[in-house]
C-alpha positions in Angstrom: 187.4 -166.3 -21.7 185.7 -168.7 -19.3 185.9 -171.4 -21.7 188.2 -174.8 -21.8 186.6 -176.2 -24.9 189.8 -175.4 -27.6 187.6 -175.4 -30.7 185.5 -172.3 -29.1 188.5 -170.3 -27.8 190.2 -170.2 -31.7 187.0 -168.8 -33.1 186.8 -166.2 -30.4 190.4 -165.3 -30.7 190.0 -165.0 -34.4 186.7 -162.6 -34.2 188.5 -160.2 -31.7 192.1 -160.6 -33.2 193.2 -157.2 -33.8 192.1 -155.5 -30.4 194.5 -154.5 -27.6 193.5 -157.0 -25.6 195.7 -160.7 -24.3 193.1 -163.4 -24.5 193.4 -166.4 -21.8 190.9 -169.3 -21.8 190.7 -171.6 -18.5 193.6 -174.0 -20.0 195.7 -171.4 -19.4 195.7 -172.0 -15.4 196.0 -174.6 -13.3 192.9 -175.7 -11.1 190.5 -173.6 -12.4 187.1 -174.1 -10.7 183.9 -175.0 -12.9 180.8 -172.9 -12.6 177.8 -175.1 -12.6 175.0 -174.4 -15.6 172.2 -174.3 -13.4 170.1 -171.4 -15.4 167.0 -172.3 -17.0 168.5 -169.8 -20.0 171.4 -169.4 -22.1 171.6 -165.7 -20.7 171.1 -166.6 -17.3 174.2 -169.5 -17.6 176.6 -167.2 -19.2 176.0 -164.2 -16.8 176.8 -166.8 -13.9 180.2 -168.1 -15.6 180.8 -163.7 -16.6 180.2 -162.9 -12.8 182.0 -165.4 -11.4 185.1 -165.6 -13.1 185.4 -161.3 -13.1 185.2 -161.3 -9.6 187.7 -164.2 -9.3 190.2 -162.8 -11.5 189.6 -158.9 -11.2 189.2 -159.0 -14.9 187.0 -158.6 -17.7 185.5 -162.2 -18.2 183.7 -163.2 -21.4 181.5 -166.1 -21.3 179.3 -167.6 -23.8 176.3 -170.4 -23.5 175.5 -172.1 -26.5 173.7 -174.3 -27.6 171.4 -176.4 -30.7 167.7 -175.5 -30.4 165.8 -178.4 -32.5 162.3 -177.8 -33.5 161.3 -181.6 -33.6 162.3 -181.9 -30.4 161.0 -178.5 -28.6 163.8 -176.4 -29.0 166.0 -179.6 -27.2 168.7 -180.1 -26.3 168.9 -176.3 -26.0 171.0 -175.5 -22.7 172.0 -178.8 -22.5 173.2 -179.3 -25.6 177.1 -180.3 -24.5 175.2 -182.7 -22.2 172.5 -183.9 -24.2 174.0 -187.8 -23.9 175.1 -187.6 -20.1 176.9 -184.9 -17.6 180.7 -186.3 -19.1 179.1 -187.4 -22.5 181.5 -186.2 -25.3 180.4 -184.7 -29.0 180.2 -188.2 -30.7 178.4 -189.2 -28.3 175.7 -186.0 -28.5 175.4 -186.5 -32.2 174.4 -190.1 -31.7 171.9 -189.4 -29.2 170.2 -186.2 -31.8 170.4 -188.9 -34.9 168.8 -191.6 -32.8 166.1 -189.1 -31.5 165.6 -187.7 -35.0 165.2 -191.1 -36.6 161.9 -191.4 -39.0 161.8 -187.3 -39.0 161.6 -186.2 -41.9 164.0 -183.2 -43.3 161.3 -181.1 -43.3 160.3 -180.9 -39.9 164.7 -180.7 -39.1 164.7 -177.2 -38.3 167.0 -176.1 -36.3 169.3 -173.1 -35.0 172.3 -172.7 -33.5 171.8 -170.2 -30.3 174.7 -168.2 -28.7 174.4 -165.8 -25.9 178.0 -163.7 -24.8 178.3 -162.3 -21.7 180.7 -159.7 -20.9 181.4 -158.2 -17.2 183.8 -156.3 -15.7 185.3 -155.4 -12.2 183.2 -152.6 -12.2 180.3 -154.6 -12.3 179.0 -153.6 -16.3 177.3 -156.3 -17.3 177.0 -156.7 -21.5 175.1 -159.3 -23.0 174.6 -160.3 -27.1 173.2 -162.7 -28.2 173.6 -164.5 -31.7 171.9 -167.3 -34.0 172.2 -169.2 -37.3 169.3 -171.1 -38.7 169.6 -174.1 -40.5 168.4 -178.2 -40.4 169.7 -181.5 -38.8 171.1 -184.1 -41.9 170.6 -187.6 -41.9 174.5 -188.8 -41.2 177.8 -186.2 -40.2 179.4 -184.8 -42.9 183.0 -182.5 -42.8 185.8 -183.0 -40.3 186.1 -178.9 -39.1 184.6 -177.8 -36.2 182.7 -179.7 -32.9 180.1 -180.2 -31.7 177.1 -180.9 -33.5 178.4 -179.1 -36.8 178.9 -182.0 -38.7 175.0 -182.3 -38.2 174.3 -179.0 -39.0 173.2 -178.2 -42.8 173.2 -174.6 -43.7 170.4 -174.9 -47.0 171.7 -171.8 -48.3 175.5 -172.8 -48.8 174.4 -176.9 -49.2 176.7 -177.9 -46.4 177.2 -178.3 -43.1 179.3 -176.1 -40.2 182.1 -178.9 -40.3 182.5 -178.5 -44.4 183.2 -174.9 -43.7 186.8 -173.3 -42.5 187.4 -171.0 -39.4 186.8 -167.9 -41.4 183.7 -168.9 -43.3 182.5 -170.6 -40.3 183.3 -167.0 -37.9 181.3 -165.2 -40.9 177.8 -166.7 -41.0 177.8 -168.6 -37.4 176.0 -167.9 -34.0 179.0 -167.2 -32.2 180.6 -165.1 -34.7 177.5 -163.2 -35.2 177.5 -162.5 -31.3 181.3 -161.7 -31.3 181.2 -159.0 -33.5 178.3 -157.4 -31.5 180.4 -157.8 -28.8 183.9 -157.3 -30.8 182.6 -153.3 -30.8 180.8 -152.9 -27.3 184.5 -154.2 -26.1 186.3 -151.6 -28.4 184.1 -149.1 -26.9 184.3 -150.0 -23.9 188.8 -150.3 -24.0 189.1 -147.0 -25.9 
């Protein structure tokens, strides 16, 4: 899973528990080399980090872009959503910069989604690619201590809270990832048997 963020490899883990597969993120080695986001698409960046890391380990490689699509703002910060406040900027930091450039919005023009894209490719070369999203608004101020990101931002009007008031299984059940990782939890099944 060409991931090193700890939060993302526990929900993936959790989605495809049960499969005969062995699951490594890029903590797992030493030196791993970063593939740069250049796309100008969430499909585009996680097709790039797929390819490359396939080819470099002669394995299946899963990678997913993700991102926060704000209407307010254009659909920003979009694809660079984990470096919305700077290249090294961390989540606090993100969140500060989307309440800042949110202030005097009012909630009803807060709309906003959460946008995953998954692709999976293997050293064969077949390429898969799902894509998943969950709708919802920006609050005022963060709210719940589960998850990263931007989910203690993220208000989901139908449940009255936000992604970080949610657990890991509630969160895997109505989220953007989760809704992409169970597309892809059966295209992998296929695929394996």
């Amino acid at each position: 899973m060409a991931t090193k963020n700890k939060g993302k490899l526990r929900e993936i883990q959790s989605i495809l528990k049960g499969l005969p597969v062995r699951l490594y993120g890029l903590t797992h080695f030493e030196h791993m080399p970063d593939v740069e986001e250049d796309g100008k698409s969430f499909f585009e960046n996680s097709l790039k980090k797929a390819r490359f890391y396939s080819k470099l380990f002669g394995k299946i490689a899963i990678a997913d872009d993700s991102g926060l699509e704000v209407d307010a703002l254009g659909g920003g910060p979009g694809i660079y959503s984990a470096r919305y406040a700077g290249e090294r900027a961390t989540d606090q930091e993100n969140r500060k910069k989307l309440l800042k450039a949110l202030e005097g919005i009012p909630v009803s023009k807060r709309g906003a989604r959460f946008k995953c894209v998954i692709a999976m490719v293997t050293p064969e070369g077949r390429e898969i690619l799902v894509e998943g999203t969950c709708k919802g608004r920006i609050g005022f101020k963060e709210v719940g201590r589960n998850g990263f990101g931007y989910d203690s931002l993220f208000i989901l009007p139908r449940l009255g809270k936000t992604m970080a008031q949610l657990n890991l299984e509630e969160k895997n059940r109505i989220s953007h990832r989760g809704k992409a990782l169970r597309k892809l939890r059966k295209m992998l099944k296929d695929y394996i048997s």
